[in-house]
MIDOSE-1310 file (N, C-alpha, C; in nm, 2 decimals, decimal comma, always signed):
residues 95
xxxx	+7,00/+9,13/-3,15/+7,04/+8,99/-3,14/+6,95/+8,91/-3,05; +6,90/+8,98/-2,95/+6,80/+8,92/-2,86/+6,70/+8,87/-2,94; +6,63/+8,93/-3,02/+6,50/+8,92/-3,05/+6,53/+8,81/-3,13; +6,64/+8,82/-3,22/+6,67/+8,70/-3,33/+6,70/+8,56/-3,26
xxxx	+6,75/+8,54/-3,14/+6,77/+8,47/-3,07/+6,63/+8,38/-3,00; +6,52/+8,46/-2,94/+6,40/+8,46/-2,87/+6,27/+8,36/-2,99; +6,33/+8,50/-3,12/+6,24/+8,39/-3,24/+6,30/+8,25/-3,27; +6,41/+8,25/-3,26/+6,47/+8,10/-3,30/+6,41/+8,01/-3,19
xxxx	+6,43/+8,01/-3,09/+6,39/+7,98/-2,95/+6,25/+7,89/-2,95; +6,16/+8,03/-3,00/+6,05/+7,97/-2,99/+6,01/+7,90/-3,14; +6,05/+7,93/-3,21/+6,04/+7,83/-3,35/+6,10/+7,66/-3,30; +6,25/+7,67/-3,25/+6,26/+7,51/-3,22/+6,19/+7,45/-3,13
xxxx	+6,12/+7,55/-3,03/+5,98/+7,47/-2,97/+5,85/+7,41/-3,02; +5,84/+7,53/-3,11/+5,73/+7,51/-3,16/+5,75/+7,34/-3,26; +5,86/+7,33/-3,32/+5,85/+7,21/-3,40/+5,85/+7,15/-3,30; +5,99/+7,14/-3,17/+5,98/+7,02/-3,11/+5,84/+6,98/-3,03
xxxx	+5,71/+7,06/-3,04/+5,62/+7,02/-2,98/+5,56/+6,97/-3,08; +5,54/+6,98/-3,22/+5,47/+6,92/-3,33/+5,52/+6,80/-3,34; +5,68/+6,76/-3,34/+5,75/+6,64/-3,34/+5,65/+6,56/-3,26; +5,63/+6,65/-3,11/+5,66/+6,51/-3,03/+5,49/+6,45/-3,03
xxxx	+5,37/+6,60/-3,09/+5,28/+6,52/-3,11/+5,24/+6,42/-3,21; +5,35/+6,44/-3,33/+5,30/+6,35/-3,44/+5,36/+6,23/-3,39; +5,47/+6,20/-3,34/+5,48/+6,10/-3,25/+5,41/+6,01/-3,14; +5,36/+6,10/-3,08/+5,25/+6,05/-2,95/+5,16/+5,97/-3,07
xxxx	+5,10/+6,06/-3,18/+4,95/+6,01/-3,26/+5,03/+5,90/-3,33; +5,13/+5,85/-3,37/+5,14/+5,78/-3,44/+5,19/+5,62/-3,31; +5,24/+5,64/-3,22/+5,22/+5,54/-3,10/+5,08/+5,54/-3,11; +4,99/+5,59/-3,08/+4,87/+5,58/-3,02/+4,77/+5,51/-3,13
xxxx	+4,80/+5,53/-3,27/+4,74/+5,46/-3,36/+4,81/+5,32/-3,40; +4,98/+5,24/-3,38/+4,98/+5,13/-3,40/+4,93/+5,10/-3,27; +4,94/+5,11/-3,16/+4,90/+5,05/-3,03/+4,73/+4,99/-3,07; +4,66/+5,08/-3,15/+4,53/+5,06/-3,20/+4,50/+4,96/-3,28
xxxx	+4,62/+4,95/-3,37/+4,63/+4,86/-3,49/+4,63/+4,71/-3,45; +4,73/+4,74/-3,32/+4,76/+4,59/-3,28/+4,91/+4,59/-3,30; +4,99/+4,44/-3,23/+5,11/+4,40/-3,25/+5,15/+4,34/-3,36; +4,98/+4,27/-3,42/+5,06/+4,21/-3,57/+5,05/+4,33/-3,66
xxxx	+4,94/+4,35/-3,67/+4,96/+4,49/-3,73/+5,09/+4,52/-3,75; +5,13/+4,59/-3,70/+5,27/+4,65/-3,66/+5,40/+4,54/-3,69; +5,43/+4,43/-3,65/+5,53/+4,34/-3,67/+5,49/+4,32/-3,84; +5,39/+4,33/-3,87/+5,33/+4,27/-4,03/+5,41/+4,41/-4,15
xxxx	+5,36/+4,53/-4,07/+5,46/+4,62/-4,14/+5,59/+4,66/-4,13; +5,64/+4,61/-4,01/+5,80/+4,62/-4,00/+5,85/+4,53/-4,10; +5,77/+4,40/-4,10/+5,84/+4,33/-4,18/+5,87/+4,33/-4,36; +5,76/+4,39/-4,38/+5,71/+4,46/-4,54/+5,79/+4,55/-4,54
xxxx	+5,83/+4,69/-4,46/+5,90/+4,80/-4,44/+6,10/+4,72/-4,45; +6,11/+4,60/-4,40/+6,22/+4,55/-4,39/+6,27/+4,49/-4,51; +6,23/+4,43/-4,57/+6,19/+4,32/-4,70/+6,18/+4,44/-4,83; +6,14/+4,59/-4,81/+6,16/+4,66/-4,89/+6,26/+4,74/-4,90
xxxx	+6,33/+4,78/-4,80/+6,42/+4,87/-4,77/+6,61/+4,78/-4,72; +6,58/+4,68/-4,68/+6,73/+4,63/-4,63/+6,70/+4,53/-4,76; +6,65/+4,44/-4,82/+6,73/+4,35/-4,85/+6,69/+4,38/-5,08; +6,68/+4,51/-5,04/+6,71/+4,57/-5,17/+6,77/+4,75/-5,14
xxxx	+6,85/+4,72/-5,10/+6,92/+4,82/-5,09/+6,98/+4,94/-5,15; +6,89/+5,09/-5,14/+6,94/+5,18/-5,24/+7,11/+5,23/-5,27; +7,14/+5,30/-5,35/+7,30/+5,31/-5,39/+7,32/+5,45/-5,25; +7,43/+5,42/-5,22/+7,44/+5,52/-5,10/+7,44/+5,64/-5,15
xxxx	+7,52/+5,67/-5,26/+7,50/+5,82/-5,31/+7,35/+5,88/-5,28; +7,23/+5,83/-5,33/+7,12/+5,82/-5,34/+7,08/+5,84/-5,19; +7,11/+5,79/-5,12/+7,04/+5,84/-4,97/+7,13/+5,96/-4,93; +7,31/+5,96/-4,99/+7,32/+6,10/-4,94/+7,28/+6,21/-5,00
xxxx	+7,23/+6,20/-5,13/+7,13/+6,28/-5,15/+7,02/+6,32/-5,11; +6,92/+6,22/-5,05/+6,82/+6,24/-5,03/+6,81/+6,32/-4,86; +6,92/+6,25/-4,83/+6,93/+6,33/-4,65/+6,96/+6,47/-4,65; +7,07/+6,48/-4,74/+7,07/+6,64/-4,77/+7,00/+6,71/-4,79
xxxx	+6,91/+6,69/-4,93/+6,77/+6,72/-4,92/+6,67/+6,78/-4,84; +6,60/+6,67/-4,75/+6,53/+6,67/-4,65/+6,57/+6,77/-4,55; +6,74/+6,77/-4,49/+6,81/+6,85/-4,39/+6,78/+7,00/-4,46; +6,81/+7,00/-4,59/+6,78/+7,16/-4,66/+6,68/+7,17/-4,64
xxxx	+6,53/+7,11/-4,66/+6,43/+7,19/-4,65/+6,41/+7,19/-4,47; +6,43/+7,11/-4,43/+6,39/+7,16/-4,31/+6,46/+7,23/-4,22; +6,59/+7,26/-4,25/+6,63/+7,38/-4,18/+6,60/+7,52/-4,29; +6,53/+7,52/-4,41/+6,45/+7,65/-4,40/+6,35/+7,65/-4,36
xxxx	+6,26/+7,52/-4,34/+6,08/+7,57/-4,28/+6,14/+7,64/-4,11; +6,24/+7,59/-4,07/+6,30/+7,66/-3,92/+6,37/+7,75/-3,96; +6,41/+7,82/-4,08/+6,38/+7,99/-4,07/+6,32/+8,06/-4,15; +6,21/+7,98/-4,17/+6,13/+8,09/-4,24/+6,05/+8,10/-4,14
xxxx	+6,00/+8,00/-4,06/+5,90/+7,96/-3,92/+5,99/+8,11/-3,82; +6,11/+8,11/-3,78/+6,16/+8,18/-3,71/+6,16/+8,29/-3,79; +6,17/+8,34/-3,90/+6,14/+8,49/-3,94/+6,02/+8,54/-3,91; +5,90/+8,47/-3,94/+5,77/+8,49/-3,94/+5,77/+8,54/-3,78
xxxx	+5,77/+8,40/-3,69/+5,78/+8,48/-3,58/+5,85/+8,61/-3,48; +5,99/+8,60/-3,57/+6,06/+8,75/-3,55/+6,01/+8,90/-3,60; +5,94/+8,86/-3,68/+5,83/+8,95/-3,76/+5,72/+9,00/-3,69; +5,65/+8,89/-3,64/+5,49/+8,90/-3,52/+5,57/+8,97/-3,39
xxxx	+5,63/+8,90/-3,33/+5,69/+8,95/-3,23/+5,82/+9,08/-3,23; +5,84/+9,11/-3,34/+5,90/+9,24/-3,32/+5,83/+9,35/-3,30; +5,86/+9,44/-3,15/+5,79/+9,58/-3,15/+5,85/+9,67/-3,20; +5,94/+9,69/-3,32/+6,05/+9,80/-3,39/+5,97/+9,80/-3,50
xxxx	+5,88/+9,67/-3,55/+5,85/+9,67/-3,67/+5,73/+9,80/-3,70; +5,73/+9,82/-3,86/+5,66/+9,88/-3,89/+5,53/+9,85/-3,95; +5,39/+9,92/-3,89/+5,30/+9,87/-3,92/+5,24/+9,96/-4,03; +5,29/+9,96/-4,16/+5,27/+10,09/-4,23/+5,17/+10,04/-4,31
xxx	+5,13/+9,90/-4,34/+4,97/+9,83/-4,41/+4,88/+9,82/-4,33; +4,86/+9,87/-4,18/+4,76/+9,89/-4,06/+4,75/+10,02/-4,06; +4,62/+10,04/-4,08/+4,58/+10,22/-4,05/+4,46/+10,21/-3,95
């Protein structure tokens, strides 16, 4: 149970560090762009999404969706790693 635990551990690290760099790069490129830049796309982003409004069903599908796949890329991510880091495993394709 440890080990299963330790891989989870480091898998939700591992994303929350990818999170927080694709975040950082994506601050760091509108800051680049500029304020209009940025206000020019909020408002395009606004004008496409609020004032044409998808059917809710449709977004509770689509969140579901998204939630499903990404809670398997975080356990297939955390098997892999339970895998690497298990010392019980068998290395029977290494000779």
């Amino acid at each position: 149970m440890k080990r299963e635990l330790t891989g989870r551990l480091i898998a939700a690290v591992l994303i929350g560090i990818l999170s927080g760099y694709y975040l950082n790069f994506d601050y760091v490129r509108w800051s680049q762009r500029g304020r209009e830049a940025f206000l020019a796309y909020e408002s395009h982003r606004f004008d496409r999404f609020m004032l044409s409004p998808r059917p809710a069903i449709v977004t509770v599908f689509v969140v579901c969706f998204v939630a499903v796949v990404f809670f398997g890329l975080y356990e297939l991510l955390a098997a892999v790693l339970l895998k690497m880091f298990d010392p019980n495993a068998s290395n029977s394709g290494i000779r």
